[in-house]
C-alpha positions in Angstrom: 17.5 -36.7 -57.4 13.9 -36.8 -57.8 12.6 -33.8 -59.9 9.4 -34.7 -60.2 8.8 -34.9 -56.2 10.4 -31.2 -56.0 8.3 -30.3 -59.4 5.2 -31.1 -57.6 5.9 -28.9 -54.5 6.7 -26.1 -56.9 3.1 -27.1 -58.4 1.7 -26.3 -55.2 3.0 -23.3 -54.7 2.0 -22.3 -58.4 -1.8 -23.5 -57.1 -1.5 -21.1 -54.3 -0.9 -18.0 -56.3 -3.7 -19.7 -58.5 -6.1 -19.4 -55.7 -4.9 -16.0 -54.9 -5.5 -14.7 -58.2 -1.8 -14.2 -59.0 -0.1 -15.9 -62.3 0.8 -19.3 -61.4 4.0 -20.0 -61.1 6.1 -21.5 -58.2 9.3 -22.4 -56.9 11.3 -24.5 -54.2 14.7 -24.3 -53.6 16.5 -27.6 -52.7 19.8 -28.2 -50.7 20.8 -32.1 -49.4 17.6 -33.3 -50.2 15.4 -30.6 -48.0 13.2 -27.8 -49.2 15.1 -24.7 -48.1 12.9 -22.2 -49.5 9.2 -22.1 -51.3 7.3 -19.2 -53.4 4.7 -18.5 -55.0 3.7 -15.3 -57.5 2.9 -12.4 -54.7 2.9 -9.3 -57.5 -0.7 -8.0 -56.7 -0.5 -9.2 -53.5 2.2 -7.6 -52.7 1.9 -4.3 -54.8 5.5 -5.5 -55.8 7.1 -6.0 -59.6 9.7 -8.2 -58.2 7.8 -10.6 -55.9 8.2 -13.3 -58.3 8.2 -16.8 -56.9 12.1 -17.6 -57.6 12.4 -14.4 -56.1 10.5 -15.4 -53.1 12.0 -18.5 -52.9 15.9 -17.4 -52.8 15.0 -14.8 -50.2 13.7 -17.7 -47.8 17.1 -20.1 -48.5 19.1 -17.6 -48.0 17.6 -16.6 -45.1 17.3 -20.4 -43.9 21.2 -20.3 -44.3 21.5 -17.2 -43.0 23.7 -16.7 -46.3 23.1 -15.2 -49.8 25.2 -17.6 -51.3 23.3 -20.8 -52.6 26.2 -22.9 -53.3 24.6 -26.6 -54.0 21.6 -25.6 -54.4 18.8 -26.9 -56.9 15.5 -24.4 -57.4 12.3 -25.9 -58.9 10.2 -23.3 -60.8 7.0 -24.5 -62.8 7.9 -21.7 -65.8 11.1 -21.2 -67.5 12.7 -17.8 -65.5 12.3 -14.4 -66.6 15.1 -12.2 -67.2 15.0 -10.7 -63.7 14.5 -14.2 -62.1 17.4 -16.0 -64.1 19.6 -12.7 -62.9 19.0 -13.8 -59.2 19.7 -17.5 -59.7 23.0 -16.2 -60.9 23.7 -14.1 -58.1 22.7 -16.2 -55.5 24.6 -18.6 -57.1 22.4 -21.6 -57.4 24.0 -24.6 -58.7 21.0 -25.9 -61.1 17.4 -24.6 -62.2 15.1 -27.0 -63.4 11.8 -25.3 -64.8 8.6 -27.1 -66.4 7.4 -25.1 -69.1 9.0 -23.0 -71.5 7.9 -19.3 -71.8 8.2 -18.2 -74.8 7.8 -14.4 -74.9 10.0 -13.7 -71.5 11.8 -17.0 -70.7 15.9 -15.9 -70.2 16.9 -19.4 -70.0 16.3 -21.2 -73.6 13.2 -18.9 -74.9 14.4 -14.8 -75.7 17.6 -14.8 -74.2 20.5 -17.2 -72.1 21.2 -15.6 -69.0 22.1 -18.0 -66.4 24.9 -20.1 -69.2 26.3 -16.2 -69.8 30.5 -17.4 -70.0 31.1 -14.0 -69.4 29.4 -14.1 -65.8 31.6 -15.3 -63.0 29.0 -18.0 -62.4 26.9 -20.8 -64.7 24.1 -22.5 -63.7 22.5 -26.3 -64.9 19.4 -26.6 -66.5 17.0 -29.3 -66.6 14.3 -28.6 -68.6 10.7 -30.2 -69.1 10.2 -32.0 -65.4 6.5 -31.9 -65.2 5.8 -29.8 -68.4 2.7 -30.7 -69.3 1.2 -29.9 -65.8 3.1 -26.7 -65.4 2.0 -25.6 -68.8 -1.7 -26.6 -68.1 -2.5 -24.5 -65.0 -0.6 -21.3 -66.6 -3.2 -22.0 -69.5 -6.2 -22.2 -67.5 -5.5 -19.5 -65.3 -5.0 -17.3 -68.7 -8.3 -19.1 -70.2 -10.2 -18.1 -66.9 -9.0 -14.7 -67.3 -9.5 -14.0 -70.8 -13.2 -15.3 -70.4 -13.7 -13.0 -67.1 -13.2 -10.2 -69.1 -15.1 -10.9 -72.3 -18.0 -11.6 -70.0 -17.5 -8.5 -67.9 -17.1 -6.9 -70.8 -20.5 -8.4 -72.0 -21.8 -7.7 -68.1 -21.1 -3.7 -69.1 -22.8 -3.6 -72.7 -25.8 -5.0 -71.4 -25.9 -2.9 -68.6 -25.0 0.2 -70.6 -27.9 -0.4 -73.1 -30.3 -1.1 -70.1 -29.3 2.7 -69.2 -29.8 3.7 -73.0 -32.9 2.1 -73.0 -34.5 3.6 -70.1 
């Protein structure tokens, strides 16, 4: 299997969210060789806390299959999964994740917590870890960058203008 092909269609998708203005992170979801299911970040989009892109993704495969169960499927995701995310690659049953980037502060593979290796679940889940990290970790740190430097300057943007008030 060739995670770096599927790693750069999950890139994609990250760069649409990217262009969207949502975080960056994206996901395909493989079976036999053949993208099943894509997704990208859709939270503010979407108005929607669980429109995350594995999310996204699982919804389309299963609905490719016209199955919730996953079974021999690989999903691509450009960040390590959160703990929601990691919860639905269990349930659907997905046979492996391989992610990019760690995520330190929400990841529920290797970062805070183990979620989809849980013996206790009824189902475990493969992980391949740090297919493309270096790209996945560079847009999620630009798009942060970008952001961060948005507000100081539109926080800049409202001081000036505020003293132009004071001033006249």
């Amino acid at each position: 299997m060739d995670h770096a092909k599927y790693m750069r269609e999950a890139l994609i998708e990250a760069g649409t969210a990217y262009a969207l203005g949502e975080v960056p992170v994206g996901a395909v979801v493989v079976l036999k060789g053949a993208i099943i299911g894509r997704g990208h970040n859709l939270r503010e989009t979407l108005k929607d806390s669980s429109a995350h892109a594995e999310v996204l993704a699982l919804r389309k495969a299963a609905a490719y299959l016209g199955d919730w169960r996953l079974n021999g499927a690989i999903i691509y995701c450009t960040i390590e999964p959160c703990a929601m995310c990691a919860g639905a690659l269990v349930q659907f049953r997905v046979k492996t994740l391989v992610y990019g980037a760690s995520d330190p502060k929400a990841g529920a593979v290797d970062s805070v917590i183990d979620v989809v290796r849980q013996p206790r679940f009824n189902h475990q889940i493969e992980v391949v870890t740090g297919v493309l990290e270096e790209e996945c970790r560079y847009i999620m740190q630009r798009f942060f960058g970008e952001l961060r430097e948005k507000k100081v300057n539109g926080e800049m943007a409202e001081l000036v203008e505020g003293a132009r008030l004071e001033i006249e």
